[in-house]
LOSE-850993 format. One record per residue (C-alpha): x, y, z. Coordinates in nm, 3 decimals, always signed. Example, Ala and Ser with C-alpha at 12.3 -4.5 7.8 and 13.67 -1.06 7.14 Angstrom:
<atoms>
<<+1.230 -0.450 +0.780>>
<<+1.367 -0.106 +0.714>>
</atoms>
This chain:
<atoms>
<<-0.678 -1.485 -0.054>>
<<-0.986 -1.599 +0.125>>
<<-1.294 -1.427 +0.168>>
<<-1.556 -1.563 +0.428>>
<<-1.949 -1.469 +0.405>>
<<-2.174 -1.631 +0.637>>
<<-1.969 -1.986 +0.672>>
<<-1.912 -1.992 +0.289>>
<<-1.610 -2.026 +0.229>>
<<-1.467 -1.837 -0.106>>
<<-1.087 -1.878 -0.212>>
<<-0.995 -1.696 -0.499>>
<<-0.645 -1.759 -0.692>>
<<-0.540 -1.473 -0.912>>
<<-0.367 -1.655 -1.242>>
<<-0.064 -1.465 -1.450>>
<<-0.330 -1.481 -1.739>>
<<-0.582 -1.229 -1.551>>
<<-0.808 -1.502 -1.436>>
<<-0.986 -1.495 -1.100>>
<<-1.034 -1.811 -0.943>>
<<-1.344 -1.915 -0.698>>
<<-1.284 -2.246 -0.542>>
<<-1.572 -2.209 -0.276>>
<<-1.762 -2.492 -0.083>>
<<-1.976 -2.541 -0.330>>
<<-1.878 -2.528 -0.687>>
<<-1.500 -2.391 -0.875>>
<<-1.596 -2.060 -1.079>>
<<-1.348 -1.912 -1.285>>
<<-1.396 -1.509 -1.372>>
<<-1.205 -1.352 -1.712>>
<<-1.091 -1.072 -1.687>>
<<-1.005 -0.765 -1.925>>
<<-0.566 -0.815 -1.886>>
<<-0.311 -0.925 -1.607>>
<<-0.401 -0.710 -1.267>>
<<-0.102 -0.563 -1.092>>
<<-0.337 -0.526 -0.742>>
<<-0.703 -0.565 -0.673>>
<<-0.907 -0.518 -0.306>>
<<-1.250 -0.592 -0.183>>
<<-1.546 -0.403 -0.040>>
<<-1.445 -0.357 +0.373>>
<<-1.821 -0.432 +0.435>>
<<-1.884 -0.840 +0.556>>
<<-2.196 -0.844 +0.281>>
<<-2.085 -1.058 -0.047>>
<<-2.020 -0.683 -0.205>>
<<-1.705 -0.592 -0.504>>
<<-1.359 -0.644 -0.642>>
<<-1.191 -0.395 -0.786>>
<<-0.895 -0.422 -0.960>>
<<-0.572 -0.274 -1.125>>
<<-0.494 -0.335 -1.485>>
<<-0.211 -0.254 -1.712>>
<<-0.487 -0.071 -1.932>>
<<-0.751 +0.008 -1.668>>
<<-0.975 -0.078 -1.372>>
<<-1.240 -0.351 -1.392>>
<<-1.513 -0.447 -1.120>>
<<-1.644 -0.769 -1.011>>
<<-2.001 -0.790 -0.808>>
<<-1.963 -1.120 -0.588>>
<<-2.379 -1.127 -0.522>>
<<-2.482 -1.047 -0.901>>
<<-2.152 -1.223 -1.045>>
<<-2.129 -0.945 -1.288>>
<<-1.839 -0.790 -1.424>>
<<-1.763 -0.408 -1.574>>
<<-1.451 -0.316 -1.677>>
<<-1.363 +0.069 -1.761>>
<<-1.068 +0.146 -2.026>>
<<-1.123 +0.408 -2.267>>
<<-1.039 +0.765 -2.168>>
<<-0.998 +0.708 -1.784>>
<<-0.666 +0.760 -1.728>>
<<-0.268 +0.860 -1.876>>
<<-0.065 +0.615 -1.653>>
<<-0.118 +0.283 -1.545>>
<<-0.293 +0.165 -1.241>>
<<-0.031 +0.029 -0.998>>
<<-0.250 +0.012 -0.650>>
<<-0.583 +0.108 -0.518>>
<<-0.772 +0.101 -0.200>>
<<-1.145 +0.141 -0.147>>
<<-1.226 +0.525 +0.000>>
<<-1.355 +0.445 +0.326>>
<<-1.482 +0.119 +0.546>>
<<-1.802 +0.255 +0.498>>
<<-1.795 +0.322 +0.166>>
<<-1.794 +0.085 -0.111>>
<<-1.844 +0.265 -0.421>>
<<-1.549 +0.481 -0.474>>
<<-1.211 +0.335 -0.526>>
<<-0.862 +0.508 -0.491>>
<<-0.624 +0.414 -0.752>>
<<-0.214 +0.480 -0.750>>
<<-0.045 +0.509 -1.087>>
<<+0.277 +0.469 -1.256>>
<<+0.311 +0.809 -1.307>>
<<+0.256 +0.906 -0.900>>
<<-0.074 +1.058 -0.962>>
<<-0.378 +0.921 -0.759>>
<<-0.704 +0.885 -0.918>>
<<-1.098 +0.800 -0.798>>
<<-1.348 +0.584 -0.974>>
<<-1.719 +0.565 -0.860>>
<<-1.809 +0.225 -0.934>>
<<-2.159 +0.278 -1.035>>
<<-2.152 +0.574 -1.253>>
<<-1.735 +0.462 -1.372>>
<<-1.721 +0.857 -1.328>>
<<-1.336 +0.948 -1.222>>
<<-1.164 +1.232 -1.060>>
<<-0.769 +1.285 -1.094>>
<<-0.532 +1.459 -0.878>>
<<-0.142 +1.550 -0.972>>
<<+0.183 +1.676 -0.790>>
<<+0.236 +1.998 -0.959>>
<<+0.162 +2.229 -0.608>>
<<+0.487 +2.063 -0.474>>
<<+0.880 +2.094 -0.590>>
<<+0.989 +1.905 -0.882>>
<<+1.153 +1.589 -0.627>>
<<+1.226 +1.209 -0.692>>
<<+0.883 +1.035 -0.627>>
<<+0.822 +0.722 -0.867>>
<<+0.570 +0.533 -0.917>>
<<+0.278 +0.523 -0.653>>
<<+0.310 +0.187 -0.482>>
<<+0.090 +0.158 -0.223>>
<<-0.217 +0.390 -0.117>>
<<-0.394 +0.409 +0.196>>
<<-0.717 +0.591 +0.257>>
<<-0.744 +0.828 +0.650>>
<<-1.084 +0.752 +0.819>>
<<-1.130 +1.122 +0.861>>
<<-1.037 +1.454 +0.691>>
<<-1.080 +1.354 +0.322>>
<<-0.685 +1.256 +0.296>>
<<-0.542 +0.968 +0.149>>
<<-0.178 +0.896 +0.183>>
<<+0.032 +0.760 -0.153>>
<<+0.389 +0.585 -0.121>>
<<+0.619 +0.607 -0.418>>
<<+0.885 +0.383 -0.537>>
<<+1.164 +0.558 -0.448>>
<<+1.112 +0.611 -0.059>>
<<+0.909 +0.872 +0.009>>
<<+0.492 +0.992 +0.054>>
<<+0.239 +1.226 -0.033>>
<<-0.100 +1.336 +0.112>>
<<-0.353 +1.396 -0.090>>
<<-0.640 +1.594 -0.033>>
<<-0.948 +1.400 -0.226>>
<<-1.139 +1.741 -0.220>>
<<-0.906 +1.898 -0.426>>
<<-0.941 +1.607 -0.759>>
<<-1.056 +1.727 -1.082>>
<<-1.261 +1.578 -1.408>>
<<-0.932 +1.702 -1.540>>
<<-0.705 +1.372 -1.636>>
<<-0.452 +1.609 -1.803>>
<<-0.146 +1.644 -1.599>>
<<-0.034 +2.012 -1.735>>
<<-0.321 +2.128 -1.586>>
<<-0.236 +2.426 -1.351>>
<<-0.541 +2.367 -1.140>>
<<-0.491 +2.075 -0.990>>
<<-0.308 +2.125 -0.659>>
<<-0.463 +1.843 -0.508>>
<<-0.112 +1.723 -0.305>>
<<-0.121 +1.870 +0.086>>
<<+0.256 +1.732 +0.198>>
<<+0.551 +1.575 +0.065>>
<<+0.667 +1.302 +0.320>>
<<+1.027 +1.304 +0.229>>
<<+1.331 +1.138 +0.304>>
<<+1.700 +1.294 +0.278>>
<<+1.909 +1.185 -0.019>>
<<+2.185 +1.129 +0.165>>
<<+1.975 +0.854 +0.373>>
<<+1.794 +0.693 +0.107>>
<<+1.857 +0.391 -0.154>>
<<+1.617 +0.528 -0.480>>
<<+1.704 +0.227 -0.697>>
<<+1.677 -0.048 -0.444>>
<<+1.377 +0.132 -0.226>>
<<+1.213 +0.026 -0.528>>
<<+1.144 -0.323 -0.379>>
<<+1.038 -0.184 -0.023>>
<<+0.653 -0.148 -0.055>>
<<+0.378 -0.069 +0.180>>
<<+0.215 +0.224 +0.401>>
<<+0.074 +0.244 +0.700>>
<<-0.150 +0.477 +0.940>>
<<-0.121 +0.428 +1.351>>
<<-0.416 +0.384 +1.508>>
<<-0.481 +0.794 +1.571>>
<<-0.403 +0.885 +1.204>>
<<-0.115 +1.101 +1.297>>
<<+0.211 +0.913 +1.163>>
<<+0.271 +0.733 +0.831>>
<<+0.510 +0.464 +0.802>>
<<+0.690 +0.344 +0.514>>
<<+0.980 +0.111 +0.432>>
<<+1.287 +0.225 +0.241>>
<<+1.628 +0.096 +0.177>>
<<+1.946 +0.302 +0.268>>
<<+2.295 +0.265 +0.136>>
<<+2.564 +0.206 +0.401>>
<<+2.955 +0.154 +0.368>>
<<+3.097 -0.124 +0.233>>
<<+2.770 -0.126 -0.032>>
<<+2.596 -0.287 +0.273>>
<<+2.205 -0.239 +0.229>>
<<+1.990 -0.180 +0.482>>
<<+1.589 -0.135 +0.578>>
<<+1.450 +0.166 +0.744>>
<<+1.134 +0.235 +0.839>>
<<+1.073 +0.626 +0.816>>
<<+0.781 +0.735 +1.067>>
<<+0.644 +1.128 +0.933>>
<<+0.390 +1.307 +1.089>>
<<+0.070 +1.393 +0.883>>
<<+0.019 +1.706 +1.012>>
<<+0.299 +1.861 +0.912>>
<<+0.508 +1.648 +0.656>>
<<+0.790 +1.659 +0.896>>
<<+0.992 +1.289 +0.906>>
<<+0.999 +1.233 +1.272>>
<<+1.247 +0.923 +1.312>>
<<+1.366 +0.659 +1.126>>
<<+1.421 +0.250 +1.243>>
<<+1.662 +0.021 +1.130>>
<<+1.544 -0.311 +1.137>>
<<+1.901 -0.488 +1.018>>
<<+2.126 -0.247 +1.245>>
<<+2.346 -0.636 +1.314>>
<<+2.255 -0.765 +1.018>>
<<+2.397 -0.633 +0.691>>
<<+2.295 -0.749 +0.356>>
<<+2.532 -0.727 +0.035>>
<<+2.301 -0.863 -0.233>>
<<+2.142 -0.707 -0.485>>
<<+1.770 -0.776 -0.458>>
<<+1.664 -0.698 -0.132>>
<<+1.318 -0.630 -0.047>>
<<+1.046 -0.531 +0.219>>
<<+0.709 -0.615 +0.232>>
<<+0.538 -0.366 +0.528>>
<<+0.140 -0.490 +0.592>>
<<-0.070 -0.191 +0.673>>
<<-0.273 -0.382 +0.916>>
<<-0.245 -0.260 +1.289>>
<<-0.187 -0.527 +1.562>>
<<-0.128 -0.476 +1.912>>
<<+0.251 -0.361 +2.037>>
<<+0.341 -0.666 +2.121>>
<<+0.689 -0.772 +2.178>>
<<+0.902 -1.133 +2.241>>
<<+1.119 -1.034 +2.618>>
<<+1.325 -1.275 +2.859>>
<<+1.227 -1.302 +3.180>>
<<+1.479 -1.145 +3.456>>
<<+1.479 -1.451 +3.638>>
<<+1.461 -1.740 +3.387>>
<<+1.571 -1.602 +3.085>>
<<+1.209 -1.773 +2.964>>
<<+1.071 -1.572 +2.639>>
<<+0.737 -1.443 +2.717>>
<<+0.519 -1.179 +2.538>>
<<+0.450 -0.799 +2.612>>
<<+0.290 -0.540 +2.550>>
<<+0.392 -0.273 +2.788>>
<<+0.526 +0.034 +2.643>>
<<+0.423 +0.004 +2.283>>
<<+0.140 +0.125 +2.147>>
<<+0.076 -0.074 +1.818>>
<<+0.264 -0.287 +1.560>>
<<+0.321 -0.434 +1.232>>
<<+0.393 -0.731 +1.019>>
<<+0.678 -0.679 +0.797>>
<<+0.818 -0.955 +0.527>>
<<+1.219 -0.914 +0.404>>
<<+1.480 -1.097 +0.257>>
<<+1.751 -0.926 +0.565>>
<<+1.880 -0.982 +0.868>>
<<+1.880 -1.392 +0.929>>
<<+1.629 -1.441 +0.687>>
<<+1.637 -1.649 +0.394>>
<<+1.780 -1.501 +0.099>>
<<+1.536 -1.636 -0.211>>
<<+1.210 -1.637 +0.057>>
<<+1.299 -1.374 +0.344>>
<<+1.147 -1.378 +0.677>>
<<+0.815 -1.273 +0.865>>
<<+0.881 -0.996 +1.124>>
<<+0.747 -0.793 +1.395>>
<<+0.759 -0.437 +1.514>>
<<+0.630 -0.240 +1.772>>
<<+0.609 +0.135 +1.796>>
</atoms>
């Protein structure tokens, strides 16, 4: 991952051993850090500003300008750290953290103070482990995917200083973005990760894997809107191409790009690029369709 400030350039290599990596222009720097990290981000801001990361045992920070590192793991949290997300482009002191357990969680990185949010407003359904966690510009939401195909909003004013999940007053969960069983892979939607928000905050999208005839696999995208919680369509990318292995995966990128597509022209048959009639799109990694097995392939969708 590189990270560019003012034509110097940082590249930082995150090692098995939970060692950060700085091979910048100038000098190698190598950062320790408290355990292995299953995910870490930096500030949105262009300023030399913070790391955060995801821990088996906790959070930890890293200040690029001071080079100074804090690491919080006593009596923060009951389930590991799988994701996290800073709150806001804006806003570079509170982090968003998904756990193991599905909860969602927010540290403030100067005072390590933390506020915890939990399920228990919505039916007892087949959620996982929150995989990937993506913060809405406006409204206080954040949205949470979870290893078994479907989402949750979250409403960030509803977190408590509670961390205990039998706690009856935390009904911090708006919507359940669900998928129908009879649609949905659990086991193997395990390896479909990433969320993401169109450009008008009004539809989530999220990978999943479905089970067709034949034990054929194959990856949707399910598209829900916000407002409501109601699953609006789903896409399937390998509708020609079926896949019989056992380790598929999808990789969805939550950055927006323009709806571009790949046509023919009507006269040539020449491919040239579009983007009438789509509104935005994203990059998508997976191991279907006529992609290689062991690597997979880099995709394209438009919406």
């Amino acid at each position: 991952l590189t990270y560019d400030f003012k034509e110097d350039e940082h590249n930082f290599t995150l090692q098995k051993t939970g060692t950060i990596m700085n091979r910048g222009s100038a000098e190698v720097e190598s950062y320790g850090l408290a355990s292995p990290v299953n995910d870490f981000c930096f500030t949105p801001d262009k300023d030399p500003g913070i790391v955060a990361f995801a821990h088996g045992d906790g959070a930890s920070f890293l200040d690029l300008s001071s080079r100074s590192y804090t690491s919080i793991r006593d009596n923060w949290s009951h389930s590991e750290p799988i994701c996290l997300q800073f709150r806001k482009h804006n806003d570079k002191n509170h982090v968003l953290f998904g756990h193991r357990d599905g909860c969602v969680s927010m540290i403030d990185s100067r005072s390590q103070d933390a506020l915890f949010a939990t399920s228990l407003s919505l039916p007892a359904v087949s959620f996982g482990s929150a995989t990937s966690i993506q913060p809405l510009q406006k409204d206080n939401l954040v949205a949470v995917k979870g290893s078994f195909g479907s989402c949750r909003i979250f409403d960030l004013r509803r977190l408590s200083n509670n961390n205990d999940v039998s706690s009856q007053y935390q009904q911090s969960t708006l919507l359940e973005l669900s998928i129908p069983d009879s649609m949905v892979h659990q086991t193997k939607s395990v390896k479909c990760t990433g969320l993401a928000i169109d450009p008008s905050e009004s539809i989530a999208i999220a990978p999943f894997a479905g089970a067709g005839p034949d034990n054929n696999i194959d990856i949707l995208f399910a598209m829900w809107d916000i407002g409501t919680g109601a699953l609006l369509r789903t896409l399937n990318f390998n509708s020609m191409n079926k896949h019989t292995g056992s380790s598929v995966f999808c990789e969805l990128s939550s950055v927006i790009t323009s709806g571009y597509e790949m046509l023919c022209k009507k006269d040539s048959g020449a491919p040239v690029i579009s983007s009438e009639g789509s509104s935005f799109g994203l990059w998508f990694k997976t191991n279907v369709g006529n992609a290689p097995p062991e690597g997979g392939g880099i995709h394209h969708i438009s919406f």
